[in-house]
C-alpha positions in Angstrom: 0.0 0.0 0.0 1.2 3.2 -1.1 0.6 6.2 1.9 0.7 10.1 1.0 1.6 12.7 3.7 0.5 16.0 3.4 0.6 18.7 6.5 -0.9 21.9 7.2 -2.6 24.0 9.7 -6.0 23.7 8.5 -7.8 26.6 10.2 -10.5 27.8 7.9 -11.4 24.8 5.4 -11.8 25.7 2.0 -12.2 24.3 -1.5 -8.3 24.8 -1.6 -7.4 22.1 0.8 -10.2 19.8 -0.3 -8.5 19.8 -3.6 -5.3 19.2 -1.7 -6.7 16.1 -0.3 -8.4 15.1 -3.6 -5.0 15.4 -5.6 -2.7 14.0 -2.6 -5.0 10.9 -2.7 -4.5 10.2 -6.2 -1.1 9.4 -5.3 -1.4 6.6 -3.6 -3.6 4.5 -1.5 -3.8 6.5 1.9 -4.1 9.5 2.5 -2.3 11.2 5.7 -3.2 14.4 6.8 -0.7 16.0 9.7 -2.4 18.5 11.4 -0.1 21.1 12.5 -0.5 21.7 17.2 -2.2 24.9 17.9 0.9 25.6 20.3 3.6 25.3 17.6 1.6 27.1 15.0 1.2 30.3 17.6 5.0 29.8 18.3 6.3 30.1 14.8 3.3 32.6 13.4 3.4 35.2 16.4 -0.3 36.8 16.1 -1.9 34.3 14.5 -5.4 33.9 15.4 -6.9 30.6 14.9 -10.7 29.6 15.1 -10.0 25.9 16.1 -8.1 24.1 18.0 -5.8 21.3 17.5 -8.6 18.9 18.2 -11.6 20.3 16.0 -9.0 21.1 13.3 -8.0 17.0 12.9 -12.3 16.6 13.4 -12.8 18.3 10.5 -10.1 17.4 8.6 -11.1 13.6 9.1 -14.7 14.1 8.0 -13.4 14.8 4.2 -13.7 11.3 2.5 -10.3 11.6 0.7 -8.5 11.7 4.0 -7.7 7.8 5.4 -6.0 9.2 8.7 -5.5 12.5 10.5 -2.6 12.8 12.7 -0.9 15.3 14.5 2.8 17.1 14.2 5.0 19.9 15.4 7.7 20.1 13.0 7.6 18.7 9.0 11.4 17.9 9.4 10.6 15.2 12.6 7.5 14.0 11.3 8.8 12.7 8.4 11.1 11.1 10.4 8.9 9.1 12.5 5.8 9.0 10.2 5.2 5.5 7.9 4.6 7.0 4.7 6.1 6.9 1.0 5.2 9.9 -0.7 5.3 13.4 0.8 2.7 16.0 -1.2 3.8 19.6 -0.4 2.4 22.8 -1.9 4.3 25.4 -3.6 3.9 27.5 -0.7 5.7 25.0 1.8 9.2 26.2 1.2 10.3 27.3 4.6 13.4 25.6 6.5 11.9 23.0 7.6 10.5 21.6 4.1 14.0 22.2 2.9 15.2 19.9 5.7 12.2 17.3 5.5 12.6 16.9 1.4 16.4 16.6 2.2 15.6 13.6 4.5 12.8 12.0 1.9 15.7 12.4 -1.0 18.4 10.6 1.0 15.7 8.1 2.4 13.8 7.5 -1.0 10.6 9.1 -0.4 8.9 10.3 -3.4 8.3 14.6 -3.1 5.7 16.0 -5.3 4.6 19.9 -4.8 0.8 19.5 -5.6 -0.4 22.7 -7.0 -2.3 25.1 -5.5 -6.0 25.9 -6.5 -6.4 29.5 -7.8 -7.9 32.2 -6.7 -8.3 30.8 -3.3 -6.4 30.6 0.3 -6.9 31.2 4.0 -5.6 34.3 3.8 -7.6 35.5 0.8 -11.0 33.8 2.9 -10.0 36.1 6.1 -9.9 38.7 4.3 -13.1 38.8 2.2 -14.8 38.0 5.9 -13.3 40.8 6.8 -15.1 43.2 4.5 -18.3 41.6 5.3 
């Protein structure tokens, strides 16, 4: 069986991340979804605001039918260390350090890397602010 990884924070679901899931699962035969911890996410992102919390974030997450599992993580360059999976599917926004570490670990490792492209015209920060001007 062939497992996909994908991570994010996951805040405020959109069409965006449900084509995430749809195109991540298409690359193999499970889907896992890493939800980034509330803690880490307001540690990194100082001001941040999120709606959910770790918990409801993972609920929702779960309830899409392309996702197989929902776990959580702090870091993208220790979960991949300790996650079973054989594909890692990144968007083209995931670029930080830590990818850059965490695709250097899949490479030497051989885990398959594929940046799964993003969905125009849509993103969190595009739906905050449009709820903003309502």
């Amino acid at each position: 069986m062939k497992k996909v990884l994908t991570v994010g924070v996951y805040d405020m679901l959109h069409i965006g991340h449900v084509n995430l899931f749809r195109r991540a699962r298409k690359l193999g035969d499970w889907l896992i979804v890493a939800v980034q911890e509330s803690d880490v996410v307001f540690k990194f992102k100082p001001g941040t605001q999120l709606i959910y919390g770790t918990e409801e974030r993972m609920y929702m997450v779960k309830a899409i039918r392309y996702v197989d599992e929902v776990i959580t993580y702090e870091g993208i360059d220790e979960l991949v260390k300790t996650c079973d999976f054989d594909v890692l599917a990144t968007g083209p926004d995931q670029t930080h350090e830590g990818f850059q570490r965490a695709i250097e670990w899949c490479i030497k490792h051989g885990k398959e890397t594929i940046v799964v492209p993003r969905t125009e015209g849509v993103s969190s920060s595009w739906l905050k602010e449009q709820i903003k001007t309502m």
